[in-house]
MARBA-3410 file (N, C-alpha, C, O; in Angstrom, 1 decimal):
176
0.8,-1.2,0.0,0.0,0.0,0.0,0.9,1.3,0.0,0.3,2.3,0.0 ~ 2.6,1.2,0.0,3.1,2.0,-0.2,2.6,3.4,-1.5,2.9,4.6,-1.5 ~ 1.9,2.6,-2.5,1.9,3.5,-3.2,0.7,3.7,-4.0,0.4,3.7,-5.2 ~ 0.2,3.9,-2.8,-1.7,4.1,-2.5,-1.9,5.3,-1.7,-1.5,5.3,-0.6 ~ -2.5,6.5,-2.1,-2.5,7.8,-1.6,-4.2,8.1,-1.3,-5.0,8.5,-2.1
-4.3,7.8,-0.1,-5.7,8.4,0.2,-6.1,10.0,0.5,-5.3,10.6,1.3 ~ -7.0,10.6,0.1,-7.1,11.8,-0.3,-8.7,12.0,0.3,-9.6,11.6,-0.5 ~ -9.0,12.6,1.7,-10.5,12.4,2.2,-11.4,13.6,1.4,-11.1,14.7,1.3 ~ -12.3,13.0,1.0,-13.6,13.4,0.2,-14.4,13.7,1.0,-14.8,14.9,0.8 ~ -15.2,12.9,2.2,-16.5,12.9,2.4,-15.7,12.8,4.6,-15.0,11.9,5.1
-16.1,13.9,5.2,-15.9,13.0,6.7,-16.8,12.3,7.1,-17.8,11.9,6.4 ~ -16.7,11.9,8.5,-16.9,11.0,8.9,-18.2,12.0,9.5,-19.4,11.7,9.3 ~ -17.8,13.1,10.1,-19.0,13.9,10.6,-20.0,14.4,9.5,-21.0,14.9,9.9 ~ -19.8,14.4,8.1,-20.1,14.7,7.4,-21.7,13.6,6.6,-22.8,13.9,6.0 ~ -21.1,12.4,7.0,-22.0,11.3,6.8,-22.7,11.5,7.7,-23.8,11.8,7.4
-22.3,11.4,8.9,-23.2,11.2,9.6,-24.7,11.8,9.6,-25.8,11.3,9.6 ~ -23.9,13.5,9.3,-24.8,14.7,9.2,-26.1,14.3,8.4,-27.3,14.3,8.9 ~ -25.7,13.8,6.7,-26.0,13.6,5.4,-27.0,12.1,5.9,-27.9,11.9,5.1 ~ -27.0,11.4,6.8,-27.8,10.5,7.2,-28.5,10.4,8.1,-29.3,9.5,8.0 ~ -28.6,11.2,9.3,-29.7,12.0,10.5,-30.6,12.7,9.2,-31.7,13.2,9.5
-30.4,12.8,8.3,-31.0,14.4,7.7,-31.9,13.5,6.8,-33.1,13.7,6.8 ~ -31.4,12.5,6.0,-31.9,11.8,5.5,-33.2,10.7,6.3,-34.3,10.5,5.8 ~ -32.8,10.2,7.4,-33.7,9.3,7.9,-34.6,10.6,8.6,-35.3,10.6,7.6 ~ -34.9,11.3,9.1,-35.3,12.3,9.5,-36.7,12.4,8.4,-37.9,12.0,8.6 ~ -36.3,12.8,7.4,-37.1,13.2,6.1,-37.7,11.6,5.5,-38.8,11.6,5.0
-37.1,10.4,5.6,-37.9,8.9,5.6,-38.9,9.3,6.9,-39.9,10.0,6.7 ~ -38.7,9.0,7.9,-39.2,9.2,9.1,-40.8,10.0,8.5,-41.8,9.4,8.1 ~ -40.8,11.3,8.5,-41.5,11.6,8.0,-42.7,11.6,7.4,-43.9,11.8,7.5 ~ -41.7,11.1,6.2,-42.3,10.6,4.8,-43.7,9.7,5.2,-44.8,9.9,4.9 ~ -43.3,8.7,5.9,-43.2,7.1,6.4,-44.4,7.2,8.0,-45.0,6.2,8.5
-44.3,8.1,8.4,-44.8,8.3,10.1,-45.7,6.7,9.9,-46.2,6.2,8.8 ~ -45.8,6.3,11.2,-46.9,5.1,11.3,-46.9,4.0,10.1,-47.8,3.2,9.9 ~ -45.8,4.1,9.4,-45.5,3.0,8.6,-44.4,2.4,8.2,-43.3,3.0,8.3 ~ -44.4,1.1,7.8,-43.9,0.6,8.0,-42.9,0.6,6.2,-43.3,0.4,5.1 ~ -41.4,1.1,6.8,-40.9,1.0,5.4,-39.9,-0.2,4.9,-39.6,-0.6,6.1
-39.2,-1.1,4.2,-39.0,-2.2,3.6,-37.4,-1.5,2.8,-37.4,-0.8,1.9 ~ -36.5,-1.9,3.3,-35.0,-1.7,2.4,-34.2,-2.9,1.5,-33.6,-3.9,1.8 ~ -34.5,-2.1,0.5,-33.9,-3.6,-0.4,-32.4,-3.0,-0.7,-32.2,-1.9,-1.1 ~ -31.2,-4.0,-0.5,-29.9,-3.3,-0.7,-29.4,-4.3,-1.0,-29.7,-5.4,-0.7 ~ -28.3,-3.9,-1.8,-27.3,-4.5,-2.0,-26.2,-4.7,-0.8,-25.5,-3.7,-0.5
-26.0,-5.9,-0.1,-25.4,-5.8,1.3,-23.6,-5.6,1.3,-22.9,-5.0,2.2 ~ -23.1,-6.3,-0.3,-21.6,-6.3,-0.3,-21.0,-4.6,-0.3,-19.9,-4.9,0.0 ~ -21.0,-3.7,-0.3,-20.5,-2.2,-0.4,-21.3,-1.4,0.6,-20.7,-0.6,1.3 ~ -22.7,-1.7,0.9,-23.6,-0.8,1.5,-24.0,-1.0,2.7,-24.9,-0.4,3.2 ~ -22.9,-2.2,3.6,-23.7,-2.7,4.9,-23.7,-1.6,6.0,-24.7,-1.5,6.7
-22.6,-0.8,6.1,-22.4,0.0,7.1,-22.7,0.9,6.8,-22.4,1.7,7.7 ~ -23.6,1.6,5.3,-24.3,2.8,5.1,-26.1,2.1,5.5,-26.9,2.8,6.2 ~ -26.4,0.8,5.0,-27.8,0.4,5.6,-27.8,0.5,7.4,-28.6,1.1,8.1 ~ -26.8,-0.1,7.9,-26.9,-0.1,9.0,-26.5,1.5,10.2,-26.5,1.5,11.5 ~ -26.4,2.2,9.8,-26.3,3.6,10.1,-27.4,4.3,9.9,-27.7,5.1,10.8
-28.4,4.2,8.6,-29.6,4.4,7.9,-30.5,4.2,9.5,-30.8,5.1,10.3 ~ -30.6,2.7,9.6,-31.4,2.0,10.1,-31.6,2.6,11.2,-32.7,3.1,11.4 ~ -30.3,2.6,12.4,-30.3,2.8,13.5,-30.9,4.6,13.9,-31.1,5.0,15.1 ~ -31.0,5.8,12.5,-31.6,6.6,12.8,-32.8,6.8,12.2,-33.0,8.0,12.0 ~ -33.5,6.2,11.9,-34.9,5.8,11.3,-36.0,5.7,12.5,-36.3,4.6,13.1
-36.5,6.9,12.8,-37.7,6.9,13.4,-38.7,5.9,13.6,-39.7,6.0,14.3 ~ -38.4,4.7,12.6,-40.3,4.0,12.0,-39.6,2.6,11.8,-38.4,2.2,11.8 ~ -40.7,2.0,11.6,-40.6,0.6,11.5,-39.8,0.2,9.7,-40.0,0.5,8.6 ~ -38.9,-0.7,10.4,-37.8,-1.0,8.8,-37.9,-2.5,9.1,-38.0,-2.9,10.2 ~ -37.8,-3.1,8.2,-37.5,-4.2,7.6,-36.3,-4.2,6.4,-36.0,-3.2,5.7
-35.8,-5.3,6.4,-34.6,-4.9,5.1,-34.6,-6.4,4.1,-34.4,-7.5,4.6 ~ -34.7,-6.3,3.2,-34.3,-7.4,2.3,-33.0,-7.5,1.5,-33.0,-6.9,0.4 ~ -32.1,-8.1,1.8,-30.5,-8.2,1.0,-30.5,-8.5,-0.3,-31.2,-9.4,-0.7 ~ -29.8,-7.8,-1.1,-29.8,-9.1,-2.7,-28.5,-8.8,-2.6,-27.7,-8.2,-1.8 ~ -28.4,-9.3,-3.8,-27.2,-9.5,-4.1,-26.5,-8.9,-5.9,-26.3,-9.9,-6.7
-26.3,-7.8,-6.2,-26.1,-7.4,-7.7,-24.9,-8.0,-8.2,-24.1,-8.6,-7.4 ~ -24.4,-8.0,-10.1,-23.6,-8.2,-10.2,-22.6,-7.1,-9.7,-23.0,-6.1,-9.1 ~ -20.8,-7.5,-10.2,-20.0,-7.1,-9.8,-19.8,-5.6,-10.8,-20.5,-5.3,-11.7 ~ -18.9,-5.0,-10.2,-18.7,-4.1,-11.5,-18.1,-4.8,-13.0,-18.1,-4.3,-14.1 ~ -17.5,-6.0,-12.6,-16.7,-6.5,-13.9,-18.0,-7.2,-14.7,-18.0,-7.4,-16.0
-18.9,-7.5,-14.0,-19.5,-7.8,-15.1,-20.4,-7.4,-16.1,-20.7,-7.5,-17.3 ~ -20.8,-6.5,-14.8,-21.8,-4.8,-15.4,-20.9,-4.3,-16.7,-21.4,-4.0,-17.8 ~ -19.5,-4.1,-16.4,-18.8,-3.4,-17.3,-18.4,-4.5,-19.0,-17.9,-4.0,-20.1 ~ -18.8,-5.8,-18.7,-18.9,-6.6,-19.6,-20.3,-6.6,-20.4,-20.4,-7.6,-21.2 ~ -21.5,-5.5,-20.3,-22.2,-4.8,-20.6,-23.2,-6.2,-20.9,-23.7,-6.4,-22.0
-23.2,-7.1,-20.0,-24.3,-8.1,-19.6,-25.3,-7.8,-19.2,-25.5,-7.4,-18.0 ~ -26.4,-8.0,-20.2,-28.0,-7.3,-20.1,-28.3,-8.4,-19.0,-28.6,-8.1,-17.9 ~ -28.3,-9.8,-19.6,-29.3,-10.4,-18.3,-28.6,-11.3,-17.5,-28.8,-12.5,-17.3 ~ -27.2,-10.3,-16.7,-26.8,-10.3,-15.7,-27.6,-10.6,-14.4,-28.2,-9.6,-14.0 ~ -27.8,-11.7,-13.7,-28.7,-12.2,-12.5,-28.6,-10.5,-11.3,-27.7,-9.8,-11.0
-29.8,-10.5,-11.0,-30.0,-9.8,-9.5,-30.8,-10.7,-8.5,-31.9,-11.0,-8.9 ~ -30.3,-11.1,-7.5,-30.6,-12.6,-6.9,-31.4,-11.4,-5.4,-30.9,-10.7,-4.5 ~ -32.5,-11.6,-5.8,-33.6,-10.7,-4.9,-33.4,-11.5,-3.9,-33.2,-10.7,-3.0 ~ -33.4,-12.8,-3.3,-33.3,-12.7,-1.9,-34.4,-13.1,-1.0,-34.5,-13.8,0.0 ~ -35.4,-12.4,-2.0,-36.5,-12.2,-0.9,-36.8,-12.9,-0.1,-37.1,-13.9,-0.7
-37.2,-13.2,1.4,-38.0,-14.0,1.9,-39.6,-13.7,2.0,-40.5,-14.6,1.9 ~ -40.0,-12.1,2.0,-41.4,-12.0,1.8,-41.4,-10.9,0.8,-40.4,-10.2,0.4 ~ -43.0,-10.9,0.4,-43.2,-11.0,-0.9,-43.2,-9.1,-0.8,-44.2,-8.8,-0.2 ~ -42.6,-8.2,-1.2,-42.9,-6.6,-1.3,-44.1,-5.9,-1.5,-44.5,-4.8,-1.2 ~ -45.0,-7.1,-2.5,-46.0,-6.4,-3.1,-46.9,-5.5,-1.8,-46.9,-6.1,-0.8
-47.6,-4.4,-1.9,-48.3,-3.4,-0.9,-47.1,-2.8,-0.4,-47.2,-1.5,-0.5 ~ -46.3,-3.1,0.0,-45.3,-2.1,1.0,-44.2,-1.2,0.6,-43.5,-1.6,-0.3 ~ -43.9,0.0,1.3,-43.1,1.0,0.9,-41.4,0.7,1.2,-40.7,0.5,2.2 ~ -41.2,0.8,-0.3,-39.6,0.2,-0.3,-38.7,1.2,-0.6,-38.9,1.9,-1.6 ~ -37.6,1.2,0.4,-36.6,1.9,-0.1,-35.5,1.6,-0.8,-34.6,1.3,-0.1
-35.2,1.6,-1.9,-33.4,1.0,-2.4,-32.6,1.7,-2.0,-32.6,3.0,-2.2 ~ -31.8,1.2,-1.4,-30.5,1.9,-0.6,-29.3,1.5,-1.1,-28.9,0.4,-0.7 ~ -28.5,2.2,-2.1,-27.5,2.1,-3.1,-26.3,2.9,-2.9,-26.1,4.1,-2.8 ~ -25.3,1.8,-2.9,-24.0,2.8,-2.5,-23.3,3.9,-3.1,-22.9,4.9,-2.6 ~ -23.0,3.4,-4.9,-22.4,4.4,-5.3,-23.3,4.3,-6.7,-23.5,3.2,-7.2
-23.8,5.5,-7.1,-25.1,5.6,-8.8,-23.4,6.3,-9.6,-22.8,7.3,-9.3 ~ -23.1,5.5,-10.5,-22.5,5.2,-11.4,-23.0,6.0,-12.5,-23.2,7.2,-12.6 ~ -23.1,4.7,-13.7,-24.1,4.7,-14.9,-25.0,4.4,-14.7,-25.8,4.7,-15.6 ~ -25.9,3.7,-13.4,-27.0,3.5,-13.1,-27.6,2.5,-14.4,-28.5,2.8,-15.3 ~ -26.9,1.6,-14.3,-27.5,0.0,-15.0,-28.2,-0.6,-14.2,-29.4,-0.7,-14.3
-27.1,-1.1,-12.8,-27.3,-1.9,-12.1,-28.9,-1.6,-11.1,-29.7,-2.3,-10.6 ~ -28.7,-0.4,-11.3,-29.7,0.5,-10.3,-31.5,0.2,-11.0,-32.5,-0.2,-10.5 ~ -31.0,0.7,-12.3,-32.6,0.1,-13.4,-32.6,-0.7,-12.9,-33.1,-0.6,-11.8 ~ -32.1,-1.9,-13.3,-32.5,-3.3,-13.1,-32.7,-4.0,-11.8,-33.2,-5.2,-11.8 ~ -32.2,-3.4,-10.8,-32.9,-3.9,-9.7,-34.4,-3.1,-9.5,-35.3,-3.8,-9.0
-34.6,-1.8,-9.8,-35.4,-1.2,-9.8,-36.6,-1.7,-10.5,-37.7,-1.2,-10.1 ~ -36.5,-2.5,-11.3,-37.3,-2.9,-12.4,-37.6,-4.5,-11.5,-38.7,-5.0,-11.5 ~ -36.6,-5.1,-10.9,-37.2,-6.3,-10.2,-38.3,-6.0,-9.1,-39.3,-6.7,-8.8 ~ -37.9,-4.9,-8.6,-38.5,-4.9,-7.4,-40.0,-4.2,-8.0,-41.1,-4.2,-7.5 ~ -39.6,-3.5,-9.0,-41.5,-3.3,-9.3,-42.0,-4.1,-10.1,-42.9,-3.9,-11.0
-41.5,-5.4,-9.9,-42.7,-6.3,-10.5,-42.9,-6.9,-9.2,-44.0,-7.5,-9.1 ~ -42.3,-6.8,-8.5,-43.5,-7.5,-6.9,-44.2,-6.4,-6.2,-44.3,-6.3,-5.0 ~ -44.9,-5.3,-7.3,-46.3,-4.7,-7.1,-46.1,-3.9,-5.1,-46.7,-4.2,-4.1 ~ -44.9,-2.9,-5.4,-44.8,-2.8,-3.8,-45.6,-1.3,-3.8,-45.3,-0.5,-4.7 ~ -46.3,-0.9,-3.1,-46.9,0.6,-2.7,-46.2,1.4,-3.1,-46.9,2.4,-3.4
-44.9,1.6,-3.3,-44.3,3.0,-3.2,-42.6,2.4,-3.3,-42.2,1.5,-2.5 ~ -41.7,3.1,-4.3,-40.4,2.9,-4.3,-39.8,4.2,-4.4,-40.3,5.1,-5.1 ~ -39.0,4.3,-3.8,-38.1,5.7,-3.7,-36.5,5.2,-3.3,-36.3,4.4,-2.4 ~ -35.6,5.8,-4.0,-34.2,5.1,-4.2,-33.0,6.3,-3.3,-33.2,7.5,-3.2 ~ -32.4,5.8,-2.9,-31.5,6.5,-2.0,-30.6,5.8,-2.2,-30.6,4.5,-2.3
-29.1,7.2,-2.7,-27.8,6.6,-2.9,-26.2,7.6,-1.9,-25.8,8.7,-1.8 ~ -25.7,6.6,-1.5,-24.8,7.8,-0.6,-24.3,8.1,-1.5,-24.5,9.3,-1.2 ~ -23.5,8.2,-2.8,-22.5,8.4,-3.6,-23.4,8.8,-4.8,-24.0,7.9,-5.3 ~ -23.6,10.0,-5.1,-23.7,10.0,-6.9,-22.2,10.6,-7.9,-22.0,11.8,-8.1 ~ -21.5,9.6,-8.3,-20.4,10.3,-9.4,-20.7,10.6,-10.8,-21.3,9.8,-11.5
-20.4,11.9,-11.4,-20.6,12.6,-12.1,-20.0,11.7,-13.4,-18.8,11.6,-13.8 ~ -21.5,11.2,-13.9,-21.1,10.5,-15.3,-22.0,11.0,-16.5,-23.3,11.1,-16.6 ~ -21.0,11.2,-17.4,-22.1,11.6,-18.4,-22.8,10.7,-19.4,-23.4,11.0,-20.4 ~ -22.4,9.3,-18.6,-23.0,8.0,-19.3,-24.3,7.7,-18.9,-25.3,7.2,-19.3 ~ -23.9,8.4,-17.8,-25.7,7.7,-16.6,-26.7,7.3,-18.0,-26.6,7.8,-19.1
-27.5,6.4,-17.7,-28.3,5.9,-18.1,-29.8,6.1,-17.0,-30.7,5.4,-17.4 ~ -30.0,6.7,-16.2,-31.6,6.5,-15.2,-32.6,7.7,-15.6,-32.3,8.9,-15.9 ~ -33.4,7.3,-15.5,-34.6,7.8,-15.7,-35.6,8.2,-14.5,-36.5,9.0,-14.5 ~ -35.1,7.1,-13.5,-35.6,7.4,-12.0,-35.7,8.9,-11.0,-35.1,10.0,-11.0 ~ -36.6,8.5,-10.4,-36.6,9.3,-9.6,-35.7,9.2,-8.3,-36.0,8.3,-7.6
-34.4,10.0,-7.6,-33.5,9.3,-6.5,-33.1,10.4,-5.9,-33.0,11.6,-6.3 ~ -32.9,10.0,-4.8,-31.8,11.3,-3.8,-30.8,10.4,-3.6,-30.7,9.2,-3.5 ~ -29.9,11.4,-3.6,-28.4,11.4,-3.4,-27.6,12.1,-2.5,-27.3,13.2,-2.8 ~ -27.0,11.7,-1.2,-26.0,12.1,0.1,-25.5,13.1,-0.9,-26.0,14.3,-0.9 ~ -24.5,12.8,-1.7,-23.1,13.3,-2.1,-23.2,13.2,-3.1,-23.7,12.2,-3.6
-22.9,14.1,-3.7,-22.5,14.4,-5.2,-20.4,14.4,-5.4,-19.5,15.0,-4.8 ~ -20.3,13.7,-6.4,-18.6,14.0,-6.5,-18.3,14.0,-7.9,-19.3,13.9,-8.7 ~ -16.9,14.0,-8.3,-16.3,13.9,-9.6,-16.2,12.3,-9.4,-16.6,11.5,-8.5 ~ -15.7,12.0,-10.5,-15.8,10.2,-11.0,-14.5,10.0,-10.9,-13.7,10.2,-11.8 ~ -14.3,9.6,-9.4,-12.9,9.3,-9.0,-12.8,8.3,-8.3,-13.7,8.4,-7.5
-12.2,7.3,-8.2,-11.9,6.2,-7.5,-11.8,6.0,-5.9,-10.7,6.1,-5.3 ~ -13.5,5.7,-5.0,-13.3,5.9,-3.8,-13.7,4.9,-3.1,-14.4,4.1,-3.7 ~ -13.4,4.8,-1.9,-12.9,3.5,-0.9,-13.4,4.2,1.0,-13.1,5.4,1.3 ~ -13.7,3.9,1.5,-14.0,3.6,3.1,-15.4,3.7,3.2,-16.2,3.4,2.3 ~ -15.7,4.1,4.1,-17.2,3.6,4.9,-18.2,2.4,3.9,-19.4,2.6,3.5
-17.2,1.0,3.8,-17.8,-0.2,3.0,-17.2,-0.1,2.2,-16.7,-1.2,1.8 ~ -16.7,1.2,1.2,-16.2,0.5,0.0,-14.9,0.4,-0.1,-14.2,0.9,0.8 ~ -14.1,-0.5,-1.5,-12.8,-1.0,-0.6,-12.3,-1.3,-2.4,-13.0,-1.3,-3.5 ~ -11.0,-1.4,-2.2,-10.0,-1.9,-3.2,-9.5,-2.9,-2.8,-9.0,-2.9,-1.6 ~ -9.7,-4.1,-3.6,-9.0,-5.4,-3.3,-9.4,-5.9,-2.2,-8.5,-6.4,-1.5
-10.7,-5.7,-1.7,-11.3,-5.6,-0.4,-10.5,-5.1,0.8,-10.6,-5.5,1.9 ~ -9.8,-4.1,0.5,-8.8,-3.1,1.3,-9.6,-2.3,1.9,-10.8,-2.6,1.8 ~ -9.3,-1.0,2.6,-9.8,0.0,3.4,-11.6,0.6,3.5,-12.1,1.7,3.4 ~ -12.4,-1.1,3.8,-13.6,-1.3,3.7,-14.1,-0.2,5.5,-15.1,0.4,5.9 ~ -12.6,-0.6,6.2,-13.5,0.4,7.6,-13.1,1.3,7.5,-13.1,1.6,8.7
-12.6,2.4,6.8,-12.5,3.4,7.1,-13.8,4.2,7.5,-14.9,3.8,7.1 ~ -13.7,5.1,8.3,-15.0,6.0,8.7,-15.8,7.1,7.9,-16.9,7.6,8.0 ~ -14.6,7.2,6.8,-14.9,8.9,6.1,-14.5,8.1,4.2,-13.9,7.0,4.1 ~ -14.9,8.8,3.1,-14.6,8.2,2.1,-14.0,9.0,1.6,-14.4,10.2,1.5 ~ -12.7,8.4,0.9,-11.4,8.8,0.6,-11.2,8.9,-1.2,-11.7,8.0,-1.8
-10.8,9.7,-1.7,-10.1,9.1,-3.4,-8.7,8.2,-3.0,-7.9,8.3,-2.1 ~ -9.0,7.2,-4.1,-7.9,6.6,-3.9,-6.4,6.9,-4.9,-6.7,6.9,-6.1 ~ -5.1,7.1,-4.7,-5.0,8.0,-5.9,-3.4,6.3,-5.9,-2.7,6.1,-4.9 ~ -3.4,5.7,-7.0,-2.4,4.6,-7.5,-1.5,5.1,-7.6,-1.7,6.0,-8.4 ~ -0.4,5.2,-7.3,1.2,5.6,-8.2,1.7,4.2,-8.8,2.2,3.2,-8.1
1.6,4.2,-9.9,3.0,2.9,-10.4,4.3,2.8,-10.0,5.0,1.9,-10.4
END
């Protein structure tokens, strides 16, 4: 890791802020009901679980599991999204809770799974939106953070499953 230069983007107080503010406004949204989180668990466990714990209202969470970026980037249309589900979404208000919106492929298509099990209400939350001029969505989403399209790592996300605990999220900058 000599020649791995982390460079902090986002603090730790900063998240936090950006997630009281956020569950706050679910909370709300939601009073006396009951809302449903579908996430991707490998990158996003410690942004769901942060979510959760300041969420005024009753949560439930359903895990899936998306592809990788290498395969998304192998521009595999019917790439599996393995929903997971143990109960069925239809009636209930679901949130997708997404770590970083990209090009927003992966994002459609889970989006599109989960509105075929007929749920009341979907609204998408992402900590990370990077500035792509590829984006592909059409959705409707809020987004923590806005950044440039730079290669970033801590609170979950990681290189080579590297600096997954950091507290605050960092650019990662390579030297050869």
């Amino acid at each position: 890791m000599e020649n791995q230069k982390l460079i902090t983007m986002i603090t730790e107080d900063e998240i936090k802020s950006a997630i009281i503010n956020a569950a706050q406004s679910y909370g709300k949204l939601y009073e006396n009901q009951q809302l449903t989180i579908v996430a991707d668990v490998r990158n996003s466990f410690i942004f769901i679980a942060d979510l959760i714990r300041e969420l005024p209202i009753d949560v439930t969470i359903q895990f899936v599991v998306t592809p990788t970026k290498e395969l998304e980037n192998c521009n595999l249309q019917e790439s599996k999204i393995d929903l997971g589900l143990t109960t069925s979404l239809k009636g209930k208000n679901v949130l997708i809770v997404n770590d970083i919106l990209n090009n927003g492929n992966t994002l459609n298509r889970l989006f599109d799974y989960v509105n075929k099990e007929q749920p009341l209400s979907i609204k998408i939350l992402n900590l990370i939106e990077k500035d792509n001029k590829d984006r592909n969505v059409k959705l409707e989403y809020e987004s923590l953070f806005k950044i440039d399209n730079l290669f970033i790592v801590g609170y979950g996300l990681t290189y080579n499953e590297s600096y997954r605990g950091l507290k605050a999220i960092y650019s990662l900058e390579i030297k050869e």
